[in-house]
VEXVO-636343 format. One record per residue (C-alpha): y, x, z. Coordinates in steps of 0.05 Angstrom, whole numbers, plus 5000, padded with zeros to 4 digits. Each point is the difference from the previous one (the first is absolute). Last residue first. Layout:
N
YXZ/...
//
This chain:
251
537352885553/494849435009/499049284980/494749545037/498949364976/496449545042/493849725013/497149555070/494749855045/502549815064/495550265063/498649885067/500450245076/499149645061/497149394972/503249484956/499049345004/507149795017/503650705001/507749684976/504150104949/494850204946/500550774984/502450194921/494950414954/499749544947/504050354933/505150484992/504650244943/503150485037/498250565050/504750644979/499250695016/503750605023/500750734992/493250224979/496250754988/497550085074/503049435049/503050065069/503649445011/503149804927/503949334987/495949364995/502749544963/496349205017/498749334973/497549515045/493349745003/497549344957/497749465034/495949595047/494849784950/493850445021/498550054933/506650274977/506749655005/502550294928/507550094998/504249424972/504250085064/501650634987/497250445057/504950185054/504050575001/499650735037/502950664999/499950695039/492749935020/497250685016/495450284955/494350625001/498050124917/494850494987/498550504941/496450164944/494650275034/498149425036/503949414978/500249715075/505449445008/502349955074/503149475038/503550215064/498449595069/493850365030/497850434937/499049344949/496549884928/500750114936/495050314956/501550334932/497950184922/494949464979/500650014935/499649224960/495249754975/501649355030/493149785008/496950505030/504950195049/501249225020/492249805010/499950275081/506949725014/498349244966/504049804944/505749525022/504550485018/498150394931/502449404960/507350055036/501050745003/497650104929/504349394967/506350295044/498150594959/499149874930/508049954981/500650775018/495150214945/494050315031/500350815002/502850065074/495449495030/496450475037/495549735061/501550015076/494449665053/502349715054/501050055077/506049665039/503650045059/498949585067/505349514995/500949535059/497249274990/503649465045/496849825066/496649325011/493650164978/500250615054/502650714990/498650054933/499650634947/501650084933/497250404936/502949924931/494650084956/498250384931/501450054922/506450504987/502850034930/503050614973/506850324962/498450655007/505750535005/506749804990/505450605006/506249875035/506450244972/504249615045/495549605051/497049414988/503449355000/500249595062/496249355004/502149344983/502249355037/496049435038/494549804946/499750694969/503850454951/497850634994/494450084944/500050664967/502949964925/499250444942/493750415022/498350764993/493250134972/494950405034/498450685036/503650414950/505950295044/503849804939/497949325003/496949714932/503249654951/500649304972/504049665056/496449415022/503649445041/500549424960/504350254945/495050174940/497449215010/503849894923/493649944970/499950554963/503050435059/493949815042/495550194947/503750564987/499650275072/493849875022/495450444960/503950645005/500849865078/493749855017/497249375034/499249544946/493650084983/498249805070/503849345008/495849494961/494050265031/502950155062/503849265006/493749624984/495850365048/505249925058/498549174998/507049594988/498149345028/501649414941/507649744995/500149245002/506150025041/502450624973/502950585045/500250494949/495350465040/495749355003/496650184938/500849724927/505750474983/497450565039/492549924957/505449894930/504150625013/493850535016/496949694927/507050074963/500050635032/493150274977/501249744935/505650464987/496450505023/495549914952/492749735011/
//
């Protein structure tokens, strides 16, 4: 198939899915959107096909990042449901542009207490050579795909973990580096953000400026989907978790 098949076939399974936000719209399974997807993903292929069709704005620049890691992105998402996000710092570099596919953990005092935040642990996977208008479709289908199927099926690298050291999150790339935040920034979800399984909500967005990372400056958590605490501990025990995705863009 050409590539310019491949797109007309990508546009046509989000057209008839419930990414769209149709009525009669048909679940959007992660198969269909890899297979019409995954020809797309480079640069060289993407790019004209996208330009053809007058979609050569949304998001993708056609080049690569001069530190060579990925691509470098038009647009990162700051504007949430209660205000937007800072902009990243002058002359900043961006790195991976990722999604995360894991829990939010909290803990209870008693069913009548309020849920207290007790960090977070996911999975991180590169997104960087996907064309920018893919990824709220990756975050949202891969919430709903279980954690143990999601590396298979969205072929994408795993490059990163995230999780907690007491109260700073941490994103582990190994030897390419590691990535210690401190919240600088936050704003709520938008409020057509996906609820997640779970159905409480969708977790703020964050920037996280630097504390103590190798080979990062700061990050942004955007794009995010489940994840969010109900507002009370009815039926919960003493410690649970949310499962939730989210974008996760680095500098």
């Amino acid at each position: 198939m050409s590539s310019n098949g491949h797109l007309a076939m990508l546009c046509s399974v989000l057209a008839a899915s419930s990414v769209f936000g149709s009525a009669a719209a048909s679940p959007l399974t992660l198969s269909a959107v890899v297979a019409a997807a995954s020809p797309l993903v480079s640069v060289a292929a993407a790019a004209p096909v996208l330009d053809t069709l007058g979609l050569g704005g949304i998001g993708l620049k056609a080049r690569q990042a001069t530190n060579g890691i990925g691509l470098e992105f038009d647009t990162l998402p700051m504007q949430g449901g209660n205000g937007a996000l800072p902009v990243p710092a002058p002359g900043a570099t961006l790195k991976y542009v990722t999604v995360g596919r894991g829990t939010q953990n909290y803990t209870c005092a008693d069913e009548a207490a309020a849920p207290v935040a007790a960090g977070a642990v996911a999975e991180v996977y590169d997104m960087s050579q996907l064309p920018q208008f893919l990824f709220e479709a990756f975050v949202n289908v891969g919430l709903n795909t279980s954690r143990s199927e999601f590396p298979d099926d969205m072929r994408l690298e795993r490059i990163g973990t995230h999780y907690f050291d007491a109260a700073t999150p941490v994103f582990d790339f190994g030897t390419k580096g590691v990535f210690r935040g401190a919240k600088k920034a936050n704003v709520s979800a938008p409020a057509e953000a996906a609820v997640g399984p779970a159905g409480t909500g969708a977790i703020d967005w964050l920037h996280l400026g630097d504390s103590g990372s190798v080979g990062f400056k700061e990050a942004y958590r955007v794009g995010t989907a489940g994840g969010k605490a109900p507002k009370t501990c009815t039926g919960k025990g003493a410690r649970f978790e949310i499962d939730y995705a989210s974008q996760y863009w680095f500098y």
